[in-house]
N, C-alpha and C positions, 0 to 999 in steps of 0.2 A: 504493500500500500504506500509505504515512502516513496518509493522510489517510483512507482507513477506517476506520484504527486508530485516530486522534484520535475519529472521529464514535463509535465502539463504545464507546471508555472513557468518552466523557460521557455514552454513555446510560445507560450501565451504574451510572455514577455516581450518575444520575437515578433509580435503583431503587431507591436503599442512603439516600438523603438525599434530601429536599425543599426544603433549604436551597439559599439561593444563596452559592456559595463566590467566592469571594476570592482570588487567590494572585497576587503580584507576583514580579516571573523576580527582582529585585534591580536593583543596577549597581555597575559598578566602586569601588573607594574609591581616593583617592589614594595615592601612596607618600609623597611629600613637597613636592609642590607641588598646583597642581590638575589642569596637563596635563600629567604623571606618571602615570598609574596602571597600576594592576595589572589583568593580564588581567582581562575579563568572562567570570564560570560563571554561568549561570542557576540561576535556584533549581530544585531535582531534580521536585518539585511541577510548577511548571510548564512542563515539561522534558515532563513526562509526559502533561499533558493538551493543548500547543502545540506540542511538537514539537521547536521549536527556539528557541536562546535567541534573545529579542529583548531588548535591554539598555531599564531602564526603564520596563518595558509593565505593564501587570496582566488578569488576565483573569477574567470574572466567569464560573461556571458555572451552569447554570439550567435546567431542563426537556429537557437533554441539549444545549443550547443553547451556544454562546461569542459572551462578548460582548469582543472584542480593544477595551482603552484604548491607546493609543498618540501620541504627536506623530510628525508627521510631521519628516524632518529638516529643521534651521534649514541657510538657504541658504548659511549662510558655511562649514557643517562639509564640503563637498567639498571646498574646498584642501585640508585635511589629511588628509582619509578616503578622497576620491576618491567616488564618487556612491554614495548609501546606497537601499535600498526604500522605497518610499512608505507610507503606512499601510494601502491599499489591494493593495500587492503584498504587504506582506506576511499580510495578513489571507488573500489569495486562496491562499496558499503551506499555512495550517494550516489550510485552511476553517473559517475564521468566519464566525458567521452575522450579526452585526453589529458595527458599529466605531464610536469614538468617539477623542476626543482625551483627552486628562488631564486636560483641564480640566472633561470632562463626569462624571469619576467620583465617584460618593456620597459626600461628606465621611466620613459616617459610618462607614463600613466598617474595621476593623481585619484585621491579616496572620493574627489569629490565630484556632487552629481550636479549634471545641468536638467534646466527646468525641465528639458522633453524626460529624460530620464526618473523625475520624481517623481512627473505626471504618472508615468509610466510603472512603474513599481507603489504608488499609490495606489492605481486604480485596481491592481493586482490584488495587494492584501486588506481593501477595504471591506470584502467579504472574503469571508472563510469556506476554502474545501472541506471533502469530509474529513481529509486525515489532522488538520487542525483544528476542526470541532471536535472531532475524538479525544486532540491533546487536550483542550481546553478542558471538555468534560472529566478526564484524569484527574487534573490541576484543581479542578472542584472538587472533586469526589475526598481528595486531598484537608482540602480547606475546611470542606463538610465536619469530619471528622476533628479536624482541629479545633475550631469553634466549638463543636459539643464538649472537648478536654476543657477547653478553657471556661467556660461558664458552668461547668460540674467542680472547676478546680476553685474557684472564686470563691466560693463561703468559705472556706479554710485557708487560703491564703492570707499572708498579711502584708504584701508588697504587692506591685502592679507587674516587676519583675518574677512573681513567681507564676502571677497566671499566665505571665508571657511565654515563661519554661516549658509551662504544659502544652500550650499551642504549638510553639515549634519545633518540640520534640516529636508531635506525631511527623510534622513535614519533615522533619531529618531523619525519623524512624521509615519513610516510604521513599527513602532516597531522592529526596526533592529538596530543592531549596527555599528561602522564601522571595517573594517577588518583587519585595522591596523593603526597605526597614518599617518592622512591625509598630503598630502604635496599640500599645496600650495604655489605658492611662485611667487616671479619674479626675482628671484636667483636658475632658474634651472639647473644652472653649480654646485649646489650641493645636489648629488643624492636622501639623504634620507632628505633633509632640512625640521626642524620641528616649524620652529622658522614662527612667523604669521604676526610681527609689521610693517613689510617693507612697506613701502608708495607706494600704487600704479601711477606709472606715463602715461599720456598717451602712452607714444612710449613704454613700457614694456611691453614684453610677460610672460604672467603666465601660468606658468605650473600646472595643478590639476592632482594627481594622487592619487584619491578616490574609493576609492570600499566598499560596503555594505555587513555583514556577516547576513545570517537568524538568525531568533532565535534558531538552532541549529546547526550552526557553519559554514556554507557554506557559501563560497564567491565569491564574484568579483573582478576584476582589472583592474582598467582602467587609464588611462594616456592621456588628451587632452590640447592642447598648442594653444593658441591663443590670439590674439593680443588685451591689452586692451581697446583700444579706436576703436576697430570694423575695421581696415583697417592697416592691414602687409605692415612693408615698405619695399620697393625692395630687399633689402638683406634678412631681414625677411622670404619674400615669396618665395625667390631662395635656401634659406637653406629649409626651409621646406618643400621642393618640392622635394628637395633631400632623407631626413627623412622620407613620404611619399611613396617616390618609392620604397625606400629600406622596408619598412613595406610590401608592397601588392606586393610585388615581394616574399618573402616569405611565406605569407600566400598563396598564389597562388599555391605555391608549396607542402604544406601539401598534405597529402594521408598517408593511413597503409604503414608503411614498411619504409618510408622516414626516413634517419639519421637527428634529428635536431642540429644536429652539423651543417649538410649539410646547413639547411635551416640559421644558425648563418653565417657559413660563406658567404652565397647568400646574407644575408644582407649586411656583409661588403665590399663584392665588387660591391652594387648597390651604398651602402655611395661613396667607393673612388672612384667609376665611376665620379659621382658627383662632390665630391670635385676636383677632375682632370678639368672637366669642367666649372667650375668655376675659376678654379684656383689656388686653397687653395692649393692644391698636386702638383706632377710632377710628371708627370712618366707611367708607363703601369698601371694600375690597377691591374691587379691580379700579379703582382709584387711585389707592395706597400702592398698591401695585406698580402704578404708572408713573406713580412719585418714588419709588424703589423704597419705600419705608421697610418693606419685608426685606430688605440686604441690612438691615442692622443686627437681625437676628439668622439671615443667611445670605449673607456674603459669596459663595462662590457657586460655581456653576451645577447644573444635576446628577453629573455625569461624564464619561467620556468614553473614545475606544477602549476595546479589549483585546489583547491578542499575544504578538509574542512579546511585546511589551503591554506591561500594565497600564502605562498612557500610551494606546500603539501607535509608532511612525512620531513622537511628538519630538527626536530629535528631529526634524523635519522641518519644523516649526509648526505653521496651521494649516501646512500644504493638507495635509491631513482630513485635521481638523471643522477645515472651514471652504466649503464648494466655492469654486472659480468665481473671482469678482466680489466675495465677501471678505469683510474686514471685522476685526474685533472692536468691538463697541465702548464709549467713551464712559456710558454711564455705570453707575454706582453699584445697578443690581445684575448686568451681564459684561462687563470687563471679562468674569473668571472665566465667561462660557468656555470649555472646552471642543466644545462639539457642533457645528452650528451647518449641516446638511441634511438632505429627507433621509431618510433611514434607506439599506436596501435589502433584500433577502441575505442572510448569510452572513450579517453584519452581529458582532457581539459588544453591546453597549453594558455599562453600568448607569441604574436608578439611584440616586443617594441625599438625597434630602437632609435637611438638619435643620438645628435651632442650634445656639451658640450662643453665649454671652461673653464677646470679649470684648474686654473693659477697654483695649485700645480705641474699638469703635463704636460703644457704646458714653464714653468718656468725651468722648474727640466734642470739643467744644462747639464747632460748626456742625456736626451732628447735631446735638443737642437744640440748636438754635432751629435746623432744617426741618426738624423733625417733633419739635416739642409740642407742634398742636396736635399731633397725634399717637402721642404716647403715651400713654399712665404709667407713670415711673412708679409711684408709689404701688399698683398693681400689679408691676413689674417685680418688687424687691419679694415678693410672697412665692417667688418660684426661685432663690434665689440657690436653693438646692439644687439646680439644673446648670451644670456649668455647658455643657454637650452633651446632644443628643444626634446619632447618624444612624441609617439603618438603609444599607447597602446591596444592592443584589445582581448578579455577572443575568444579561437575559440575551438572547437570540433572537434574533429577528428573522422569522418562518415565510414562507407562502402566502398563510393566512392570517398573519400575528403574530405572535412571540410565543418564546419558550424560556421562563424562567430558571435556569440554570441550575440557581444553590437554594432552591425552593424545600431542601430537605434541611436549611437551618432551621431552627424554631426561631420565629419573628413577631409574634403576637405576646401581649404581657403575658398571658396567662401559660404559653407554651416554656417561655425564658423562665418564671418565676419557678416552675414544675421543676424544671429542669436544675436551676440553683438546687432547690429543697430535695433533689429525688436522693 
């Protein structure tokens, strides 16, 4: 199944460009000596058109062609590696159709891609074949597994670092690694939080947002919030309830064709629906909306690609990201959009809604001024047990809809609280 897959995307390749591409996997850097380093990630590029990383390789594409550079290993590296592939096994492993060593490849050639070429490799892996929805599904099934560890491990823990342990030990127990630094926290008012020491208390909600990469680069993404002593306290439960609706109010709405702009901003007006009824807001909802009042409480975008990277193709910039002639937007409540084209069959997005209170931008004094007729602060400070709230899900885009991916986490209060208490 690889290896058709490999042979189909270079042909396909070969329709889109007549150029001969380029792409080197990478290799490790040192940490602080030279035989120190840091794991080997292939570069996602060519990940996608070889398969698998080979550290140091480059591979030329050409008439739907691969041409595998590689050295074969130097005889001293089996002491310490133990016997490595030949250049020839591994070429026979991604079918290449011919191989060469590093010393045969074109001076000339540069890593970098011109626009026809990104167009071209973009429109490639904007939707997924079957053998990388398979990875994906792996890379879930992964994550699945880890999320249940970690919300079982939570009542008994007393650091954020230990429920982390438990999470990523199942991904390193299935030879996988994870897809990006793990966050866990009970400070989910800050979004990429890396930091593990924080003392878990009962009335704190931890936020996990863990996802597992195959051993060839494929990932997951997930995000689940839940209360660490196994039972949400009223405010707790009526924010996340909100966070929640505005998640499967979106996903509901996937289908081909669907702008996820559209589905971004369906989340933000299921959020200020919410906070209106609660209180937090004032005002009509799709108003407040238009005035980006709901970016004080969610700030960044719904969502993004999924694939062999977790933000896929985003070193790329928003070639990606953002369909031909569209720009990233100046205001308040879609700056973060990551994502901003119709959806297409074959396409693996993430839903991920949130509530947040950080004090940077709830503090920010021109906020406060922008926004003061429609906020009840005082209304505000009674949830003030909510630092973050996110609830995450990897979904597919079908024929006829979607397919929820990691629909086997538990996501409802009542499934999460079971689940702490079981």
């Amino acid at each position: 199944m690889l290896i058709q897959s490999l042979k189909t995307r270079r042909e396909k390749l070969a329709k889109l460009t007549d150029k001969p591409v380029f792409i080197a996997a990478g290799k490790r850097p040192s940490r602080n000596f030279p035989a120190n380093k840091y794991p080997f990630r292939a570069s996602s590029h060519f990940l996608y058109f070889a398969g698998i990383p080979i550290e140091s390789a480059v591979i030329q594409l050409a008439q739907g062609k691969l041409t595998l550079y590689v050295d074969n290993p130097h005889p001293g590296s089996a002491l310490w590696h133990g016997e490595s592939p030949t250049r020839d096994d591994l070429a026979t492993t991604i079918g290449a159709d011919y191989t060469h060593s590093l010393s045969e490849l074109p001076s000339a050639i540069t890593n970098q891609f011109d626009d026809e070429i990104v167009n071209a490799i973009v429109t490639l892996r904007l939707h997924h074949d079957d053998y990388a929805i398979s990875e994906i599904r792996n890379a879930v099934e992964v994550t699945t597994r880890s999320h249940l560890a970690g919300i079982k491990a939570s009542r008994t823990s007393k650091t954020e670092a230990e429920v982390r342990s438990a999470m990523e030990a199942v991904i390193i127990s299935h030879t996988m690694t994870t897809a990006y630094n793990s966050i866990v926290t009970v400070h989910g008012e800050v979004l990429h939080n890396e930091h593990y020491h924080h003392a878990i208390q009962p009335t704190d909600l931890i936020l996990a947002d863990v996802g597992a990469e195959t051993q060839n680069g494929w990932a997951a993404d997930v995000t689940r919030t839940w209360n660490a002593s196994g039972k949400f306290s009223s405010t707790q439960r009526d924010l996340y309830n909100v966070v929640l609706a505005a998640h499967d109010a979106a996903i509901a709405a996937i289908k081909p064709g669907v702008e996820y702009k559209d589905l971004h901003l369906l989340a933000c007006l299921k959020l200020t629906e919410g906070f209106v009824d609660l209180g937090i807001l004032k005002g009509d909802a799709q108003t407040l909306v238009d005035r980006d009042a709901h970016a004080l409480f969610f700030p960044h975008g719904v969502g993004h690609l999924l694939g062999l990277d977790v933000h896929d193709m985003e070193d790329l910039g928003d070639a990606a990201g953002y369909a031909k002639g569209r720009t990233r937007s100046d205001r308040f409540g879609l700056g973060f959009l990551r994502l901003d084209r119709p959806l297409q069959t074959g396409m693996v997005v993430t839903i991920e809604p949130g509530f947040y209170q950080v004090p940077a931008i709830l503090n920010d004094p021109k906020n406060r001024e922008k926004y003061n007729d429609v906020v009840n602060w005082e209304c505000l400070e009674q949830f003030s047990d909510v630092r973050g709230i996110r609830i995450e899900d990897d979904v597919l885009v079908t024929d006829r809809g979607f397919e929820v991916l990691t629909q086997d986490i538990p996501v409802t209060i009542d499934q999460l609280e079971s689940l702490v208490n079981c």
